[in-house]
C-alpha positions as CSV (number, residue, x, y, z in Angstrom):
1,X,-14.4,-18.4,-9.8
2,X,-11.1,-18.4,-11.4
3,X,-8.8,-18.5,-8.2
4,X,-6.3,-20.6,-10.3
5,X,-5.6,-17.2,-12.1
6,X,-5.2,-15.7,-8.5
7,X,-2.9,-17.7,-8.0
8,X,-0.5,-17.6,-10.9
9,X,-0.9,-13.5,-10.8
10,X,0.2,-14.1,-6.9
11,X,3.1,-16.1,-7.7
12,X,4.1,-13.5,-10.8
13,X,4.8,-10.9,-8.3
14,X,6.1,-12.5,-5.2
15,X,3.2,-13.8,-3.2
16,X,3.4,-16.4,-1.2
17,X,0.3,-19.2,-2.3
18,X,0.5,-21.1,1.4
19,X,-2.7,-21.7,2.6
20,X,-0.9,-20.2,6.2
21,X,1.3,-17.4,6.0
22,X,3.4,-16.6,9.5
23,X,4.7,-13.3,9.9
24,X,8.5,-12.5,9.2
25,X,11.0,-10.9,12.1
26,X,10.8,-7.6,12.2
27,X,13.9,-5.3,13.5
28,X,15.5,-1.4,14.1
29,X,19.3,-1.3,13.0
30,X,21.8,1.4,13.5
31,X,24.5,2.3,10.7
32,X,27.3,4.5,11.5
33,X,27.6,6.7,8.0
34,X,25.3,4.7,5.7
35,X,24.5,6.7,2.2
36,X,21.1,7.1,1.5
37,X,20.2,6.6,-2.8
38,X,17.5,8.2,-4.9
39,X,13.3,8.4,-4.4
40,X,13.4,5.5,-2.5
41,X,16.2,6.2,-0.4
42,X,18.3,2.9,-0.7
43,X,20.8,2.0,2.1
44,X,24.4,1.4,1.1
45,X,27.1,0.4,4.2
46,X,29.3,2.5,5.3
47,X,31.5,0.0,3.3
48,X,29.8,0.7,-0.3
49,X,27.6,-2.6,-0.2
50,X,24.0,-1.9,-1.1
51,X,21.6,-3.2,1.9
52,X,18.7,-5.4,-0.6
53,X,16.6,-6.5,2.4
54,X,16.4,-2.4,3.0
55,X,16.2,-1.2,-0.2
56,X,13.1,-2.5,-1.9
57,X,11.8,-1.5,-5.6
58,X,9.7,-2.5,-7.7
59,X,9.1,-4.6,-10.4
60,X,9.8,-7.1,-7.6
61,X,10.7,-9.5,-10.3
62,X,14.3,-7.3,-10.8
63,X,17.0,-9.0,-10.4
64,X,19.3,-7.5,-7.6
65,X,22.6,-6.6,-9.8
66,X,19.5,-4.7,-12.0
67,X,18.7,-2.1,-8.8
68,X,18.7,1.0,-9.7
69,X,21.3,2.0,-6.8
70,X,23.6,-0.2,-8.8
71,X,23.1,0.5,-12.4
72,X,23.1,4.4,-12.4
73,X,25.9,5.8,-14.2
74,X,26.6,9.0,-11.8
75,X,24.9,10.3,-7.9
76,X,25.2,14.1,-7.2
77,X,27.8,15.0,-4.5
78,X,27.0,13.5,-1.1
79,X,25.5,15.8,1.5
80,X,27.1,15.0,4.9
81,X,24.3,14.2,7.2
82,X,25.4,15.0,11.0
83,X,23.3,13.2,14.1
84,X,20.8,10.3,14.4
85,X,18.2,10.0,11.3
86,X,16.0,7.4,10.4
87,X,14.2,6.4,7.2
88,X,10.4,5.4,6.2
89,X,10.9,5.1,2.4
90,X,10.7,2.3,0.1
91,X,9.5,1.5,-2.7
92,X,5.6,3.3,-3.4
93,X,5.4,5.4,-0.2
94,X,4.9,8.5,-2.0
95,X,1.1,6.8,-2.8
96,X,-1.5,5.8,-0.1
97,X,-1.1,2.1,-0.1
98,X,2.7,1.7,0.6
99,X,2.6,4.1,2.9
100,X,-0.2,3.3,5.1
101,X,0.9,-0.5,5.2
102,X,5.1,0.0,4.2
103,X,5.9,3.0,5.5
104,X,3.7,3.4,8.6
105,X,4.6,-0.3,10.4
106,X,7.7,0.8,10.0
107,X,7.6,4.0,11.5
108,X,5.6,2.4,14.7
109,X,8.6,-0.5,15.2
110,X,10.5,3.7,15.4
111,X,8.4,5.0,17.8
112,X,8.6,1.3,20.2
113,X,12.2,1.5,20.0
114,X,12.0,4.9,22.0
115,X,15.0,6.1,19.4
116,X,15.0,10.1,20.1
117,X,16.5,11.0,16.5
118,X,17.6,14.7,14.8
119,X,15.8,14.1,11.6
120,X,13.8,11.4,9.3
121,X,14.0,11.1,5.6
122,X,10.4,11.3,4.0
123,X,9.1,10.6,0.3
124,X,9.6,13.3,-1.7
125,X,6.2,14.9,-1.8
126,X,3.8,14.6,1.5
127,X,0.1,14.8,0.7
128,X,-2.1,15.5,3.0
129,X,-2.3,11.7,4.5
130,X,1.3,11.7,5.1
131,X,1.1,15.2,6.8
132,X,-1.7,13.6,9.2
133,X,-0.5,10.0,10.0
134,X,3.0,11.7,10.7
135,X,1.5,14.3,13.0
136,X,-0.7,11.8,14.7
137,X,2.7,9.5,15.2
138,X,4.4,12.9,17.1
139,X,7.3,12.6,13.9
140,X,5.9,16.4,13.2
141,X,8.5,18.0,15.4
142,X,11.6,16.4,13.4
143,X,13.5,17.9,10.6
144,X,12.4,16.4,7.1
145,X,14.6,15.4,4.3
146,X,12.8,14.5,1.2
147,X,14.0,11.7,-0.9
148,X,14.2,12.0,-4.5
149,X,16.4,11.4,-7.5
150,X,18.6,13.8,-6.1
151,X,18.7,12.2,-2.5
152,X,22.8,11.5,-1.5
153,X,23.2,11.5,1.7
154,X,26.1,10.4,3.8
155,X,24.4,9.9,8.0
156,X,26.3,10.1,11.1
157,X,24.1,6.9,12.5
158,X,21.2,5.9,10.3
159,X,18.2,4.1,12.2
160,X,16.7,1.6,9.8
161,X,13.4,-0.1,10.8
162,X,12.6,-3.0,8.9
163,X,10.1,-4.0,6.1
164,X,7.2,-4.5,8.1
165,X,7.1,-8.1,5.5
166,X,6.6,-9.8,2.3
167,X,5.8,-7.6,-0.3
168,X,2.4,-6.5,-1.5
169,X,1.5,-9.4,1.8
170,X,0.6,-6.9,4.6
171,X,1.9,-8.7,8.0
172,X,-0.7,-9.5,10.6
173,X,0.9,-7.7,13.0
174,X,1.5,-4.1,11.2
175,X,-2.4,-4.5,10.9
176,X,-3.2,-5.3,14.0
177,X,-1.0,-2.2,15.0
178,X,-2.8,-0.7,12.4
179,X,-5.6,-1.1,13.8
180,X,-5.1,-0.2,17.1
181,X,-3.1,2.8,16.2
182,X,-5.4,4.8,13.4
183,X,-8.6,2.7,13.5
184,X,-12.1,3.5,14.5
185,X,-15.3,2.3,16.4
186,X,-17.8,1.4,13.9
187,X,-21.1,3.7,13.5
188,X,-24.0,1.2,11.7
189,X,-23.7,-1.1,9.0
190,X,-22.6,0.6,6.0
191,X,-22.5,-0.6,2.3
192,X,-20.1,1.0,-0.1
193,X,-18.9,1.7,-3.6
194,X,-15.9,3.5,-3.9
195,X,-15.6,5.2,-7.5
196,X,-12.6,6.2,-9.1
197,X,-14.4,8.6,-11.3
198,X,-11.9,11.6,-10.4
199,X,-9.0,9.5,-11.4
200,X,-6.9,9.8,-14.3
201,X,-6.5,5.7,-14.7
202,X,-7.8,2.5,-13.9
203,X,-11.7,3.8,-13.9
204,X,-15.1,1.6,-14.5
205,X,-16.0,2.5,-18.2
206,X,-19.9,1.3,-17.2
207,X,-19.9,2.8,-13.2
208,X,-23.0,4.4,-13.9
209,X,-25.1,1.0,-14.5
210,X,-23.0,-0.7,-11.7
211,X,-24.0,2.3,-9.5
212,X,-27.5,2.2,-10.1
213,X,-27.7,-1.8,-9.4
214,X,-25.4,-1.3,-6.0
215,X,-27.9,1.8,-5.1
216,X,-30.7,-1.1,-5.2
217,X,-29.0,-3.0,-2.7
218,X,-28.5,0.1,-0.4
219,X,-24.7,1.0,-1.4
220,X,-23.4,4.7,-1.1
221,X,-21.2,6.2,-3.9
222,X,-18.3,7.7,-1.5
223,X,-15.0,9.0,-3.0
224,X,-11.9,7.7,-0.1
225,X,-9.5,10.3,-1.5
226,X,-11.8,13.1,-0.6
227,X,-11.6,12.1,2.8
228,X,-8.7,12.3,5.9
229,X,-7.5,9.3,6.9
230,X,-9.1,9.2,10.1
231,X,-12.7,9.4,7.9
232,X,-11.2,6.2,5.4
233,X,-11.0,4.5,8.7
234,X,-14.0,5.2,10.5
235,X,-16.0,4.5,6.6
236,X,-14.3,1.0,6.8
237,X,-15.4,0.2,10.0
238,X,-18.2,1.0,9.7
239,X,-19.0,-0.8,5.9
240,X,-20.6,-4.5,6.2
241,X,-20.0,-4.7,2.4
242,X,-17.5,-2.4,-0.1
243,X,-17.4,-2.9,-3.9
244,X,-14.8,-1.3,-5.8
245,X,-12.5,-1.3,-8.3
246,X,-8.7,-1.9,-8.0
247,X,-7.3,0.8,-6.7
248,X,-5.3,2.6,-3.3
249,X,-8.8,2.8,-1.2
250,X,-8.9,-0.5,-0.7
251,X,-5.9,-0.1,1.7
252,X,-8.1,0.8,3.7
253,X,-9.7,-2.8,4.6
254,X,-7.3,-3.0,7.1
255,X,-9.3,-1.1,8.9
256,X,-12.9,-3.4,8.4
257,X,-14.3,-5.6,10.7
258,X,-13.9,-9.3,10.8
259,X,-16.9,-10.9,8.7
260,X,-17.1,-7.9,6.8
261,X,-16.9,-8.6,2.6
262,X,-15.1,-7.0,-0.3
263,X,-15.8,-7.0,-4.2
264,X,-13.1,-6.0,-6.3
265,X,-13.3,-5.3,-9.9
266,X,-10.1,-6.3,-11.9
267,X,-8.9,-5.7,-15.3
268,X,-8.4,-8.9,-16.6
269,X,-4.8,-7.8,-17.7
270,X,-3.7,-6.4,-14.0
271,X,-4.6,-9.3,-11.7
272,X,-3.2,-7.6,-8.0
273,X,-3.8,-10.3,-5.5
274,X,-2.9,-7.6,-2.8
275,X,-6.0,-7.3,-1.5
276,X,-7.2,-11.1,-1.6
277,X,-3.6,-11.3,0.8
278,X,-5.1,-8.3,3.1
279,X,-8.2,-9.5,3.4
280,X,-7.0,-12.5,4.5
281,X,-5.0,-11.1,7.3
282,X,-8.0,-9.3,8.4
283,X,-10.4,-11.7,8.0
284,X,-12.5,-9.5,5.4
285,X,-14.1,-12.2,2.7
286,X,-13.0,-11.9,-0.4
287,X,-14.4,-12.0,-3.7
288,X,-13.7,-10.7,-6.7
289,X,-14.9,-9.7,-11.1
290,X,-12.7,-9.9,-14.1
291,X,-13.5,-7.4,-16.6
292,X,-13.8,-8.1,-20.3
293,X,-10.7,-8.9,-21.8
294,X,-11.6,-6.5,-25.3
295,X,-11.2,-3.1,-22.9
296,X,-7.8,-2.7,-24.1
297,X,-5.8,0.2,-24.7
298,X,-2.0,-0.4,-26.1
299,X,-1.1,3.2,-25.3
300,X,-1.3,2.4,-21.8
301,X,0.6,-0.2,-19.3
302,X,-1.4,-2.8,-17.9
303,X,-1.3,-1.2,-14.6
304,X,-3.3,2.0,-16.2
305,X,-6.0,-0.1,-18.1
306,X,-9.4,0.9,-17.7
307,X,-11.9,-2.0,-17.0
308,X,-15.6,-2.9,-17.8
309,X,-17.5,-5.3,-15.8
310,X,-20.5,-7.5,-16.4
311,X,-24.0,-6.4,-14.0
312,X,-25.2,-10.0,-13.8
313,X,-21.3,-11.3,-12.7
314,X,-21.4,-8.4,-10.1
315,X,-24.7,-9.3,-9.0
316,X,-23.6,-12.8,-8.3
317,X,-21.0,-12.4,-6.3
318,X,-22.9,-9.9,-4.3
319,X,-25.8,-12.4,-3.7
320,X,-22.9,-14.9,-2.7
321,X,-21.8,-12.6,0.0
322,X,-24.9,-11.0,1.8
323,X,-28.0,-13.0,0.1
């Protein structure tokens, strides 16, 4: 398999390629009258300095003078803030992967803290898995602000929990307390697909023929974004095997068993080693398929690529996992 290419794509976007990762510090900081900036609420001192280790965008590979909090020509009037808020937002919470392993560590290093606070500062549109895991955290009784481009906010004390770590490298820790906090018993020994049929990008141009070889081995055809959370974790705990292509469902390994296996189907020109990193602090084995390099299509980023895959490179690594 071509790890090396793993490797390089891991290195492109800030992975760490130690064999042995060891989890960063993790802390809750108070700030009398911070600001907080735009849709991923940035935190700027009291004394105008932007806050980087706080403040996290993406592309990672942005140089910090290029942040946006720095570079935009003009904020809307600040909105004076009174009381004790705290923030959840970085970078991608607004989607299911940043939030559930971003935004949700975060919020539990919150809750340990015992911090009572007036309000929090939310992305700027909840879906229904922000609505649950925030309920099921007791944040539902708090009044929401929602970040945004128009977020400019001046807060009598801002409680900032840090990055739960590295990122796009899930911590061992926030997934433990992942674990432990949202997870589920297992019911039987599952095997999945997870199709991305309903999606607008990123979807298996030949999932029919890779669905009808998966339904030979026993695999169900389940949809994770039709489900509540609580349903994504009990399906993972339950799954021995889960094939799928590249895409926010596969946040839910964190909540598979050790032992069990994962097959993800890349685009050869979006190589994400985010899941090879989580399944490695959750002791999931990992393999994955390259699509063929000709499924191109220049109108769309390399993030949005569709992807086709071969049946007999599919079948392989399958046979390498479960026989």
């Amino acid at each position: 398999m071509p790890w090396e290419r793993y490797r390089q794509a891991a290195a492109r976007v800030g992975l760490s390629t130690a064999e042995e990762a060891t989890d960063p510090e993790v802390f809750v900081c108070t700030l009398e009258r911070a600001r907080l900036l735009g849709p991923r609420a940035a935190v700027v001192a009291a004394d105008g300095r932007l806050v980087l280790d706080l403040s996290r965008e993406f592309p990672l590979s942005r140089p910090p003078e290029a942040h946006s909090a720095l570079t935009r020509a003009r904020f809307p009037s600040v909105v004076e803030l009174p009381g004790r808020w705290a923030t959840c937002v970085s970078a991608g919470t607004t989607t299911y992967f940043h939030w559930l392993l971003d935004a949700l560590p975060r919020l539990g290093l919150l809750t340990a803290s015992r911090t009572e606070l007036d309000g929090l500062v939310v992305p700027a549109a909840l879906e229904g898995f922000h609505r649950e895991t925030l309920d099921r955290l007791g944040f539902d009784g708090l009044t929401f602000r929602h970040a945004g481009g128009e977020l400019h906010v001046r807060i009598g004390e801002l409680v900032v929990p840090s990055l739960p770590g590295a990122p796009l490298e899930p911590a061992a820790w926030a997934c433990a307390w992942l674990r432990e906090t949202f997870g589920s018993e297992p019911e039987g020994n599952r095997r999945v697909y997870l199709t991305r049929s309903a999606s607008l990008r990123r979807k298996l141009q030949n999932e029919a023929e890779i669905v009808d070889l998966l339904a030979g081995a026993g695999f169900d055809v389940v949809d994770p974004a039709a489900f509540t959370v609580a349903e994504q974790a009990r399906l993972f705990a339950s799954a021995e095997v889960v094939v799928a292509p590249h895409g926010a469902g596969l946040a839910n390994l964190v909540f598979a068993r050790e032992g069990a296996a994962v097959i993800e189907l890349l685009s050869p020109h979006y190589v994400n080693p985010c899941y090879w990193a989580l399944s490695a602090a959750v002791g999931v084995r990992y393999r994955f398929v390259l699509g063929a390099p000709e499924v191109h299509d220049p109108r769309l980023t390399e993030t949005e690529q569709d992807l086709r895959v071969e049946l007999d490179d599919v079948a392989r690594r399958l046979d390498e996992l479960v026989g």
